[in-house]
N, C-alpha and C positions, 0 to 999 in steps of 0.2 A: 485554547489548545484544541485541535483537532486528533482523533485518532483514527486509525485505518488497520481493522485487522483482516489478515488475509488466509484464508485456507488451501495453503500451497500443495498442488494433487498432478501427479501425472502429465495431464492432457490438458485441463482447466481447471482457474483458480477460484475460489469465491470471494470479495472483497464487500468489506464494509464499513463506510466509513461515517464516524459521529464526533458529537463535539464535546464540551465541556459541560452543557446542559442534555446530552444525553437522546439529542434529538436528532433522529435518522437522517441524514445528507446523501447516503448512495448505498445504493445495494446493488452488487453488477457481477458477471462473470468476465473473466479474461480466458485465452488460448494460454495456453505455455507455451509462447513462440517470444523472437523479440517483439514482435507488430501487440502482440499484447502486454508486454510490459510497458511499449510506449503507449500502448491505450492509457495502460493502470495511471502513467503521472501523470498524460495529461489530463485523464478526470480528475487525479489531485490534483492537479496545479487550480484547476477551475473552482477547485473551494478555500485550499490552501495556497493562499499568496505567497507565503514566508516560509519556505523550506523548514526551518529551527522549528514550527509549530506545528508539525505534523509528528505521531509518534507512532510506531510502527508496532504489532504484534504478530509476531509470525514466527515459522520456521523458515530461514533462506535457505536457499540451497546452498551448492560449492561454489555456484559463482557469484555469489554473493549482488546482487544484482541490486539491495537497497542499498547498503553500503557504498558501492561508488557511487552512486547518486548524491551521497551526504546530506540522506535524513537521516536521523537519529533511530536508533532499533534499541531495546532491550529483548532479552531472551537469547536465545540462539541463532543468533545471525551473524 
């Protein structure tokens, strides 16, 4: 299982993404634009193969932008 939490802000986001052992895989900034949310998956995609193994912590916003993607979120998203 991979996880990716994201510190969703304004202007830019903070993302971090780790695994099941707990071992750092990415620490990145994105824009709040779309060119930066397609950043954000394709750096996920480049660790996470399997969409279902990726698990999201975040606040989305109103457009909900993990959610049509269909990776899985808990919390408020």
């Amino acid at each position: 299982m991979y996880y990716v939490g994201i510190d969703w802000a304004e202007e830019n986001h903070q993302v971090f993404i780790t695994d099941d052992s707990a071992q750092r895989l990415g620490a990145f900034s994105i824009e709040n634009s779309r060119s930066g949310v397609e950043e954000l998956f394709e750096r996920i995609r480049y660790f996470v193969k399997d969409q279902k193994q990726a698990l999201f912590a975040l606040i989305d916003t109103k457009f909900q932008v993990i959610k049509k993607r269909r990776f899985r979120c808990y919390g408020a998203c």
